[in-house]
C-alpha positions as CSV (number, residue, x, y, z in Angstrom):
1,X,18.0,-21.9,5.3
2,X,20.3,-18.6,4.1
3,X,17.5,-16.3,2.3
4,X,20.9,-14.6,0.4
5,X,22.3,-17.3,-0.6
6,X,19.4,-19.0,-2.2
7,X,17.6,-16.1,-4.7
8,X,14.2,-18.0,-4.6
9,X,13.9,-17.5,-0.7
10,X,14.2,-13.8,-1.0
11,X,11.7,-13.4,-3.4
12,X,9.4,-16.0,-1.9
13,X,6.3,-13.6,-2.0
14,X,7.7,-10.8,-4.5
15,X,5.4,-9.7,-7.3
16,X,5.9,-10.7,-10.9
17,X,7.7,-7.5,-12.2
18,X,5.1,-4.6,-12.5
19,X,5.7,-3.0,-16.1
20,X,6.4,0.8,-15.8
21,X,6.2,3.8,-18.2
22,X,7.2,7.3,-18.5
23,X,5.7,9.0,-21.2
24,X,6.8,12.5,-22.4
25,X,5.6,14.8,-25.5
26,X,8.2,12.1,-27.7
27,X,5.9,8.7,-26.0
28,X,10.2,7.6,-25.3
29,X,11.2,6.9,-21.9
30,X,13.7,9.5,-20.8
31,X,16.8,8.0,-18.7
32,X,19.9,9.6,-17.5
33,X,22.7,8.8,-15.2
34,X,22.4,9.9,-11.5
35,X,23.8,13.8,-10.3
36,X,23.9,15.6,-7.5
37,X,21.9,18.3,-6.0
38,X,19.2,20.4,-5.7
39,X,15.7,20.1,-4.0
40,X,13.4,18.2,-5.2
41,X,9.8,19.6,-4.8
42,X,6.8,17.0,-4.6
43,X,2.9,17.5,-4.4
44,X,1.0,15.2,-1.9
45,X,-2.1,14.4,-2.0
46,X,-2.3,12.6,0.5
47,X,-2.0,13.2,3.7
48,X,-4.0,14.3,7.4
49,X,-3.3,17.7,9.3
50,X,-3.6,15.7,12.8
51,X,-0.7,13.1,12.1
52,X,2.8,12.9,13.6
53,X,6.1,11.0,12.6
54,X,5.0,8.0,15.4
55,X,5.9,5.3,13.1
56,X,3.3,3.3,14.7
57,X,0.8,5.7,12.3
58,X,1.8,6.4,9.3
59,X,-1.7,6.1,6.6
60,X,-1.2,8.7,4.4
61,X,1.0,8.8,1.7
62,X,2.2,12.3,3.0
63,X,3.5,10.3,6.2
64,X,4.8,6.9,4.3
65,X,7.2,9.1,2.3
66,X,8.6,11.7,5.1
67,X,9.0,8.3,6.9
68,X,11.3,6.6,4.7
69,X,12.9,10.0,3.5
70,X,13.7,9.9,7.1
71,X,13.9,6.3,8.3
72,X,15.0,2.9,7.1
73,X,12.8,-0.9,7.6
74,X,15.2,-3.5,7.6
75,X,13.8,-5.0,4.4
76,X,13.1,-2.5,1.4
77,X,11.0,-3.7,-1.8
78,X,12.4,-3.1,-4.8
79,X,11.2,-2.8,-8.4
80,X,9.1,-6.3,-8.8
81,X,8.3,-6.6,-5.1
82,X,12.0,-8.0,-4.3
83,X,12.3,-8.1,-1.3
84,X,16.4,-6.0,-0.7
85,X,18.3,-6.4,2.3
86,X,18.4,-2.9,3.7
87,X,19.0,-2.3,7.7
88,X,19.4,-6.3,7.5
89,X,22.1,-8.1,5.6
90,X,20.6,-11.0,5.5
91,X,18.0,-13.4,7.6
92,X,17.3,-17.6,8.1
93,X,14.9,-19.5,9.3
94,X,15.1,-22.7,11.4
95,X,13.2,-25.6,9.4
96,X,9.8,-24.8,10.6
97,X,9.9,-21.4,10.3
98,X,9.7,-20.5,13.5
99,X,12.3,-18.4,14.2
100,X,13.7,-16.0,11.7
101,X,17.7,-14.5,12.7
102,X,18.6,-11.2,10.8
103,X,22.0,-9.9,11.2
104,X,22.2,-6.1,10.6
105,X,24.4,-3.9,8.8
106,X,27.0,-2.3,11.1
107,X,28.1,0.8,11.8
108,X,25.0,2.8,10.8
109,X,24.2,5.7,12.5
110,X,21.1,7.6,13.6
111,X,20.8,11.9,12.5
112,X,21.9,12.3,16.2
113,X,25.3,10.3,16.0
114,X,24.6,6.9,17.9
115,X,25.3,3.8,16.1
116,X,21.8,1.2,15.8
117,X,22.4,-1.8,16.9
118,X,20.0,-4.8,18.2
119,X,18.2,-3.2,20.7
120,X,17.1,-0.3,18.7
121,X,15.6,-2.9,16.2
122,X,13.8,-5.0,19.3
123,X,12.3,-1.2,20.5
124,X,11.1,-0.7,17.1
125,X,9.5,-3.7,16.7
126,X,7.6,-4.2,20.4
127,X,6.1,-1.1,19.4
128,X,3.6,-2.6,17.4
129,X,3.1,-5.7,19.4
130,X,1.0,-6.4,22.5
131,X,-2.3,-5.5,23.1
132,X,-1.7,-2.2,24.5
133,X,-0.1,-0.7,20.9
134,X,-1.5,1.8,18.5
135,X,0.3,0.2,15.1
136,X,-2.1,0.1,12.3
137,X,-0.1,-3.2,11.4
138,X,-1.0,-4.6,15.2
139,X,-2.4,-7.6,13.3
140,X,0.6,-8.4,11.3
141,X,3.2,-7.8,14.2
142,X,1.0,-10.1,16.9
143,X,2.6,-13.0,14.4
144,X,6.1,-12.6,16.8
145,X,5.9,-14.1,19.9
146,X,9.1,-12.7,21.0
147,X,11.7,-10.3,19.7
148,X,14.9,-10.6,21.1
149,X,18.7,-9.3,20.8
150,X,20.9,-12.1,20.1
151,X,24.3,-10.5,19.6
152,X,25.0,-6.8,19.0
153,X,24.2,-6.6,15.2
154,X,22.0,-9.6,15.6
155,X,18.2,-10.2,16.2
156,X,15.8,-13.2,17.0
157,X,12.2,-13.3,16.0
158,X,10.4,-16.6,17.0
159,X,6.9,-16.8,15.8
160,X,3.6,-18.5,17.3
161,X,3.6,-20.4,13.7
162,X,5.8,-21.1,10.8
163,X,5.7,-18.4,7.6
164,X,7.6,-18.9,4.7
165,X,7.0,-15.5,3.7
166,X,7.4,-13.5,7.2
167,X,10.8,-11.6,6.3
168,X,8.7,-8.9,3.7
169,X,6.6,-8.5,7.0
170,X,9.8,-6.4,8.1
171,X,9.4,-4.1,4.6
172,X,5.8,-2.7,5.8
173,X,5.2,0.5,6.3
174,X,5.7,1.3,10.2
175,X,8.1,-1.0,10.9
176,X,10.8,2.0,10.6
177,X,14.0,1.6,12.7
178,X,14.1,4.3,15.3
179,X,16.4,4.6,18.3
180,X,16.0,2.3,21.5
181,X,13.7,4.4,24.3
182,X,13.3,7.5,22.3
183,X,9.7,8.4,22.3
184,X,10.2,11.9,20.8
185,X,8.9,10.6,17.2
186,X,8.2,14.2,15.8
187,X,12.1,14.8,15.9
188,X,11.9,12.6,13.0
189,X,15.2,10.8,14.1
190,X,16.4,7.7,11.7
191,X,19.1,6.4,9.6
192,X,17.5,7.3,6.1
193,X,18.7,9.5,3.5
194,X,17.5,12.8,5.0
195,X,17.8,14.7,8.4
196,X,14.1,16.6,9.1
197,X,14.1,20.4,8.7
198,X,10.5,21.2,8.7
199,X,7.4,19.3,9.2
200,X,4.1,21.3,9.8
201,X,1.1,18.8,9.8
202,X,-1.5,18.7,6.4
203,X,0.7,21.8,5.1
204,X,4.3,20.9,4.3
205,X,7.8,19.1,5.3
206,X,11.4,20.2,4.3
207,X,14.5,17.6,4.7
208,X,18.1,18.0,3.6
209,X,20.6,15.7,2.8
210,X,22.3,13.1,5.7
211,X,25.7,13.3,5.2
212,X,26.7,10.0,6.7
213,X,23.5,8.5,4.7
214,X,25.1,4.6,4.5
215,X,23.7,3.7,1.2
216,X,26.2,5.4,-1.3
217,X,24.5,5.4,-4.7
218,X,21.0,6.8,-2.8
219,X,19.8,10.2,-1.8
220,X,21.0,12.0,-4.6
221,X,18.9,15.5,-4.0
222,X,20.6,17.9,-1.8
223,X,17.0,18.6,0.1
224,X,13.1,17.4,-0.4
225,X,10.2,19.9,-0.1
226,X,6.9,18.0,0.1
227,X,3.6,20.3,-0.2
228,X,0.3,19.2,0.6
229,X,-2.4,20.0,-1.9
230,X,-5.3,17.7,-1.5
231,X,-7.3,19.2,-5.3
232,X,-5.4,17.0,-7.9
233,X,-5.9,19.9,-10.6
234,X,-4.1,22.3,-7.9
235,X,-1.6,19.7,-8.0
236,X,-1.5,19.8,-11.5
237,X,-1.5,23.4,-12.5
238,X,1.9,23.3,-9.5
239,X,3.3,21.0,-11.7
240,X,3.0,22.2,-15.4
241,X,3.9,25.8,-13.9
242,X,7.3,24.2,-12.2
243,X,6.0,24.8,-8.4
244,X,6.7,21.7,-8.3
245,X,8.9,18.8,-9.6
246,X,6.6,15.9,-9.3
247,X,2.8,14.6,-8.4
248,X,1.0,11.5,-7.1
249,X,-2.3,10.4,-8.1
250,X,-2.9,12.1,-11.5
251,X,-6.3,12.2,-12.6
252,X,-6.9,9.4,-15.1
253,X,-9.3,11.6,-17.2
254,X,-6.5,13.6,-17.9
255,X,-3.8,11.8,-18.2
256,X,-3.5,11.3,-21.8
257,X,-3.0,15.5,-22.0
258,X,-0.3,15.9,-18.9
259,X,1.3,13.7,-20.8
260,X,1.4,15.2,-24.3
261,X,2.7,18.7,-22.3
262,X,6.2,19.6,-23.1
263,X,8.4,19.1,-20.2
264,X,6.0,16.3,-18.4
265,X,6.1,12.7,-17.8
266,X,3.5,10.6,-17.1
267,X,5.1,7.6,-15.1
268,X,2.3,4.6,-14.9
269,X,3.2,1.1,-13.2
270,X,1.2,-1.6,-13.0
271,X,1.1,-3.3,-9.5
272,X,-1.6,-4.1,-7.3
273,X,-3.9,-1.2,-6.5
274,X,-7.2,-2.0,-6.2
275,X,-10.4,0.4,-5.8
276,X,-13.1,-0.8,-3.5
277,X,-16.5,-0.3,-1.9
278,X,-16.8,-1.7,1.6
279,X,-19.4,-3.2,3.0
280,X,-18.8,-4.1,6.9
281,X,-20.3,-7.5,6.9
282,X,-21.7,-7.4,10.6
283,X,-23.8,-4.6,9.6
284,X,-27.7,-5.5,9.2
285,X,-27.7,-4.4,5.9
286,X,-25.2,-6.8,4.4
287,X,-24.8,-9.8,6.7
288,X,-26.4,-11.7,4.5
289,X,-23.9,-13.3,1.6
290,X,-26.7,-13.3,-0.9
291,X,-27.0,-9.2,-0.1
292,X,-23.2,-9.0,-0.5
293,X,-23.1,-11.2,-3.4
294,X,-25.9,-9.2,-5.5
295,X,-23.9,-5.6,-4.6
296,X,-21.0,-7.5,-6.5
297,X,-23.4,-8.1,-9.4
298,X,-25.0,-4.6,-9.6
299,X,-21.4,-3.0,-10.5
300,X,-20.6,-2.6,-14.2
301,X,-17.0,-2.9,-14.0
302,X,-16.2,-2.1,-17.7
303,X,-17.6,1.3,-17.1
304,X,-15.5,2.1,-14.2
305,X,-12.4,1.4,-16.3
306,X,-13.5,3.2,-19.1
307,X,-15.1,6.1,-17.3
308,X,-12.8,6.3,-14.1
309,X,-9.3,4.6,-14.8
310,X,-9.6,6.3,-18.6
311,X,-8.2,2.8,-19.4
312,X,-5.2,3.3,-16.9
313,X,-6.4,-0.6,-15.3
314,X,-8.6,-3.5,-15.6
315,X,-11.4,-5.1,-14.5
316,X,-10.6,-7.2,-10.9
317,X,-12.8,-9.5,-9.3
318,X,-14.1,-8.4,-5.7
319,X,-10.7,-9.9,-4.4
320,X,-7.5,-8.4,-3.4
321,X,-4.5,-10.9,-5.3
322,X,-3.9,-9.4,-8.9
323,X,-2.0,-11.0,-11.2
324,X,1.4,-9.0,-10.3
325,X,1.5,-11.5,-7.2
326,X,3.2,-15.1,-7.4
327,X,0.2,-16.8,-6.2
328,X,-2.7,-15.1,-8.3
329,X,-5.7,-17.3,-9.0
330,X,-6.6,-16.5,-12.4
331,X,-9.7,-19.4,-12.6
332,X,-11.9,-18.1,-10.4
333,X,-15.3,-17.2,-12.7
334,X,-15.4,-13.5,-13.0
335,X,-18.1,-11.8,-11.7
336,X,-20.4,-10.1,-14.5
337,X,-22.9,-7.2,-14.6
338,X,-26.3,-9.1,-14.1
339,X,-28.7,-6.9,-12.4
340,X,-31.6,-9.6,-12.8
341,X,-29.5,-12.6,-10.7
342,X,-28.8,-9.6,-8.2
343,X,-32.8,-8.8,-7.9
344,X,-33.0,-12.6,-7.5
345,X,-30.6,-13.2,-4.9
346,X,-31.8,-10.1,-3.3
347,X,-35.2,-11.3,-3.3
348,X,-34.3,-14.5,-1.9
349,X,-32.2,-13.0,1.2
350,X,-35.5,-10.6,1.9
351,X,-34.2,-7.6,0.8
352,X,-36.1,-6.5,-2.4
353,X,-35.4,-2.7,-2.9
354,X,-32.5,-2.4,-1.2
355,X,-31.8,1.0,-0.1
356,X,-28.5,2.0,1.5
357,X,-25.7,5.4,1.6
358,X,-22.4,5.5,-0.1
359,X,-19.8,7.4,1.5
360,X,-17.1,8.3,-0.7
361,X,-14.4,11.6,-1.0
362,X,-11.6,11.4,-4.2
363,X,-9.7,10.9,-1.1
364,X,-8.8,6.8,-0.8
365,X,-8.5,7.4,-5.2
366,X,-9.1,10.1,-7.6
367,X,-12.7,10.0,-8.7
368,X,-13.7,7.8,-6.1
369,X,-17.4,10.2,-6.4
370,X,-18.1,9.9,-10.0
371,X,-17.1,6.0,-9.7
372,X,-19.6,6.1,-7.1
373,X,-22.1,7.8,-8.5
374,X,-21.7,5.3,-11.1
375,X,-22.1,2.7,-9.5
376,X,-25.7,4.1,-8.1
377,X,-26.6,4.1,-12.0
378,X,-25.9,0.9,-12.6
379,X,-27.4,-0.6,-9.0
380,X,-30.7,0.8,-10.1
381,X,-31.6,-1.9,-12.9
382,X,-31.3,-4.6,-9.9
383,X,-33.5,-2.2,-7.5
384,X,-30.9,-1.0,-5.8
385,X,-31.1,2.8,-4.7
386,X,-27.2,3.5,-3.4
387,X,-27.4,7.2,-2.0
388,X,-23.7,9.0,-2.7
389,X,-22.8,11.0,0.5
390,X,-19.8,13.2,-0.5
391,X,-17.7,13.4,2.6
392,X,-14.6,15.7,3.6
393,X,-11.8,15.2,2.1
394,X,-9.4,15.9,5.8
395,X,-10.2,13.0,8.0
396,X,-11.8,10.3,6.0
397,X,-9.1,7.6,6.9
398,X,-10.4,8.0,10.9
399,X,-13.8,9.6,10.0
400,X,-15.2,7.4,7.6
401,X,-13.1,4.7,6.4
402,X,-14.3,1.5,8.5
403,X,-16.4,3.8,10.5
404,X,-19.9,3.9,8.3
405,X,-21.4,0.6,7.0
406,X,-20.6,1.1,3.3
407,X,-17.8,3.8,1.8
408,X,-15.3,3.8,-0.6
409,X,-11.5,2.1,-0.2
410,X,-8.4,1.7,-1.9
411,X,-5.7,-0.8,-1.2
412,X,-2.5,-0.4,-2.7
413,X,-1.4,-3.7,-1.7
414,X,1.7,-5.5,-0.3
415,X,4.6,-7.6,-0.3
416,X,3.2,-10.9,-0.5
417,X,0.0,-12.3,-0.4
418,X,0.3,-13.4,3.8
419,X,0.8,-9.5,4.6
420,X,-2.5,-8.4,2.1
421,X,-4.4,-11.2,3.4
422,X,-3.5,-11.2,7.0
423,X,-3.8,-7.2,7.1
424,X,-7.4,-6.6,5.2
425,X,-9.3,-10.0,5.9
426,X,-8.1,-12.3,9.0
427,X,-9.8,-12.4,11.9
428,X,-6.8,-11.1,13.5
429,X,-7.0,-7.4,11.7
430,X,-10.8,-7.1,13.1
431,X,-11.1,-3.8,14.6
432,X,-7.6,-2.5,12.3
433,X,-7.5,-2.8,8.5
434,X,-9.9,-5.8,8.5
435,X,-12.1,-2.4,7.0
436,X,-15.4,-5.1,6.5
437,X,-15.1,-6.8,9.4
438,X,-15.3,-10.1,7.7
439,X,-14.9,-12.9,9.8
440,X,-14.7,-16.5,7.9
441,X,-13.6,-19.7,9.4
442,X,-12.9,-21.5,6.0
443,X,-10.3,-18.4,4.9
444,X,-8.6,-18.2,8.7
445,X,-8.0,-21.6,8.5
446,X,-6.5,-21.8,5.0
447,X,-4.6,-18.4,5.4
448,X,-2.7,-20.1,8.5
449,X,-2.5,-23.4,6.8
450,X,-0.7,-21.5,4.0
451,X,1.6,-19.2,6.2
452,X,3.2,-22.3,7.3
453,X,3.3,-24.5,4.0
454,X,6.3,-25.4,2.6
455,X,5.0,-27.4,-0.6
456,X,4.3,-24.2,-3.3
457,X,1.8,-26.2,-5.0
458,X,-0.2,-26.8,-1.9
459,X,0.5,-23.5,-1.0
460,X,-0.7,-22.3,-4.1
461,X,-4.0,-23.8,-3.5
462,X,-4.5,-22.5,0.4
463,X,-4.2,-18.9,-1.5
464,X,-6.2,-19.6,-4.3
465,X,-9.2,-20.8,-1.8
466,X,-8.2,-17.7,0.2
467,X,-9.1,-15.6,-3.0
468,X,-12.0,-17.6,-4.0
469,X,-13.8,-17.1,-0.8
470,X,-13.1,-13.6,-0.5
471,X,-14.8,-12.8,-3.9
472,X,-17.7,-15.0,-3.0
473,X,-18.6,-14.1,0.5
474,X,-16.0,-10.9,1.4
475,X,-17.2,-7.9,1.9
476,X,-15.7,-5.8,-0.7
477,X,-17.0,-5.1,-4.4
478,X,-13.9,-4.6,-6.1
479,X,-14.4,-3.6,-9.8
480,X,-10.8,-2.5,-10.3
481,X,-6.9,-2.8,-10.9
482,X,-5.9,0.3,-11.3
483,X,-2.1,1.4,-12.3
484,X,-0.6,4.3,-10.2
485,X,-0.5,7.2,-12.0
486,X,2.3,10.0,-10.9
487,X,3.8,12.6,-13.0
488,X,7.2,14.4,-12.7
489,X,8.9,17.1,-14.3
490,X,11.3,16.0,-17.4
491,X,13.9,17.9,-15.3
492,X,13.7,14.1,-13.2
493,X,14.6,11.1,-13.8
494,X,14.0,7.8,-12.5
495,X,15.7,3.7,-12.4
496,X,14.9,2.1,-15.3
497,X,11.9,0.1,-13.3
498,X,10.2,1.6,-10.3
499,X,8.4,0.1,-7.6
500,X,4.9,-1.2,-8.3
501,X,4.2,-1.5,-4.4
502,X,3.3,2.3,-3.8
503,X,2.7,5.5,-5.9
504,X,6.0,7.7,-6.8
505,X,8.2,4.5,-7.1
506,X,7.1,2.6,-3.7
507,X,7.1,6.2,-1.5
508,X,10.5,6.3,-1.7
509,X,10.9,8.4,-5.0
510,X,12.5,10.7,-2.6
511,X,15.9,8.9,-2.5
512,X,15.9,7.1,-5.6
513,X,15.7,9.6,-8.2
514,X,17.7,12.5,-9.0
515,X,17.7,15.4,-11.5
516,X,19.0,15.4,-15.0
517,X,22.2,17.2,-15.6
């Protein structure tokens, strides 16, 4: 089974294609060909002041682009979730799917001159296996039951199950190629498009070009400055004063006037970012469905796209699969705002007057406060009183994210459905990203069922239960699809479609645009 040869294998899993728009002073998209040169300047907003270049960490967007500005995965997603051979040429599964062989692209070298080969891809990936490991995607990597070298450009992964859709597993964030044995991650060694100049933590990073960078229509700026400036109307005023080139995470309220600014783009792409607030189910509070269930009714999700998104999104369903993956369930009834059935089912599980604390910082999206400060408004016709607690903005990912029993969240999604699913809900990613410590029989055993399915009708329906019984008994009240929001300088330009998987064109904005002439 050749995944190069046959183009519906390597897109099993890819997104439908995620519509993008830049949006200047003229409303026309603005295209030029690729030139050479100068430094590109970017504003983070994103990012921690205690993290390092281990790739086995890497949560803020701050960290996922110096990462790939840096390093390479040996599967890249493109525009549209495709799934693009990048440190591998090309991978096949036996006919369980079982064991996947990738054969690498040779002659690439590391910033410090050695050539990668198989065993700098086995290091790389036993870093995030076995129970001993500090990967954030520990859950996804415990799928390999053993990694071996099987030639010199060629490696071996056999699985404890067949998965139709484990090659975009190699695409994820932390699974970065990095030499065999070297623990010194800070030096920021890699085969990516830049060599690492500066990096001082929750402050700033400078990288210039790699010379011998192996992909020859990539990497087109001769050096990337990235800033970190956490207020987005600091990041703004950088922008529309030219201290900087380009943005993430524009503020939806005001993204209609960046826009209409001379000299400013507004680049939104739909994907599948969804805001959340989390409830961690083995908390007294909400271990009760019916509890969960009326939190999901006491949300008026209209108002959060109006009010929050500024119309940038739409309304989602307390479940994680949007309609920019293959297997979205679009029949599963839509949950409503119905304070009275909430006070009902509340009432029922015992818990009249339910009183609990919102933690939230504009941190995991901006205007997570007012969206939950809205959401305290409307939880008050069911009885509910939701406290907001605004929390700091450095730390939240370690402080409070899957730390207190109810907070804000916000996913930007992955390759395929198997990675969001495996990484946010199984029982597997309990105690990492599962951030609601959900633990459901019926989803385990229908996620597995569908890793291994080869029939995409019946696999169709193991996701679409999957989604169902996340929206019905999951911890997560998800009002939202919202698109990413960046903005650039018209100085920039971009391919015609950018990535819908990540903000700035998938994290990787850093290699595949390039100034205007």
């Amino acid at each position: 089974m050749n995944f190069l040869t046959n183009r519906r294998s390597v897109l099993f899993g890819a997104t439908a294609l995620g519509a993008t728009a830049l949006l200047g002073a003229s409303g026309q998209p603005l295209r030029a060909q690729p030139v050479q040169g100068g430094t590109l300047r970017l504003g983070i907003g994103s990012f921690d002041s205690g993290e390092t270049l281990d790739p086995q960490v890497s949560e803020t967007k701050f960290m996922q682009n110096l990462q790939w500005q840096l390093r390479n995965n040996l599967i890249e997603v493109g525009a549209g979730g495709v799934l693009i051979p990048e440190l591998a040429t090309s991978w096949e599964a036996n006919d369980d799917l079982t064991v996947w062989t990738f054969q690498l692209r040779e002659g690439v070298q590391f910033h410090n001159g050695k050539t990668m080969d198989a065993n700098d891809v086995v290091f790389s990936l036993k870093l995030h296996m076995g129970e001993d490991s500090l990967s954030q995607v520990k859950a996804l990597a415990a799928v390999m039951s053993e990694v071996e070298a099987t030639g010199q450009n060629e490696v071996t992964i056999t699985l404890h199950s067949g998965n139709a859709g484990f090659p975009a597993v190699m695409s994820l964030t932390c699974l970065y190629i990095v030499p065999a044995d070297d623990m010194n991650f800070d030096a920021g060694i890699g085969t990516g498009p830049y060599i690492l100049d500066v990096y001082e933590p929750g402050v700033k990073s400078v990288v210039r070009k790699n010379p011998n960078y192996w992909k020859a229509d990539r990497a087109h700026f001769d050096s990337v400055e990235m800033l970190a400036i956490r207020d987005v109307n600091a990041r703004t005023t950088a922008l529309q004063t030219g201290q900087i080139d380009a943005m993430n995470a524009v503020d939806p309220t005001t993204g209609g006037l960046l826009a209409a600014m001379p000299g400013v783009d507004l680049v939104q792409t739909q994907g599948k970012v969804h805001y959340a607030f989390s409830m961690n189910t083995t908390d007294p509070l909400f271990a009760d469905v019916r509890v969960r269930k009326a939190m999901k009714l006491a949300i008026n999700r209209q108002d959060i796209v109006e009010k929050v998104l500024n119309g940038y999104g739409s309304i989602a369903n307390d479940q994680p699969i949007s309609s920019a993956y293959v297997y979205h369930d679009g029949n599963i009834p839509q949950h409503e705002y119905d304070p009275e059935q909430a006070k009902s089912l509340l009432a029922a599980a015992g818990a009249e007057g339910l009183a609990t604390t919102l933690h939230a910082s504009d941190t995991p999206f901006t205007g997570a406060v007012d969206a939950a400060q809205l959401y305290s408004e409307h939880a008050a016709a069911a009885g509910i009183n939701i406290t907001v607690a605004r929390e700091p903005e450095d730390g939240y990912w370690s402080n409070v994210w899957g730390k207190k029993p109810f907070f804000a969240s916000r996913w930007s999604g992955r390759a395929n459905e198997d990675l969001m699913l495996s990484l946010a809900y199984s029982r597997k990613a309990i105690g990492g990203y599962n951030e609601t410590s959900w633990d459901n029989d019926a989803f385990n055993t229908a996620l597995d069922a569908a890793r291994g399915e080869k029939d995409d009708a019946r696999r169709r329906e193991l996701y679409a239960e999957c989604q169902m019984l996340i929206a019905e008994e999951g911890g997560m009240v998800a009002p939202v699809f919202a698109d990413f929001l960046d903005a650039k300088s018209s100085k920039v330009s971009t391919p015609e479609a950018v990535s819908g998987d990540w903000d700035l064109d998938g994290n990787r904005c850093a290699e595949r645009w390039w100034f205007n002439a």
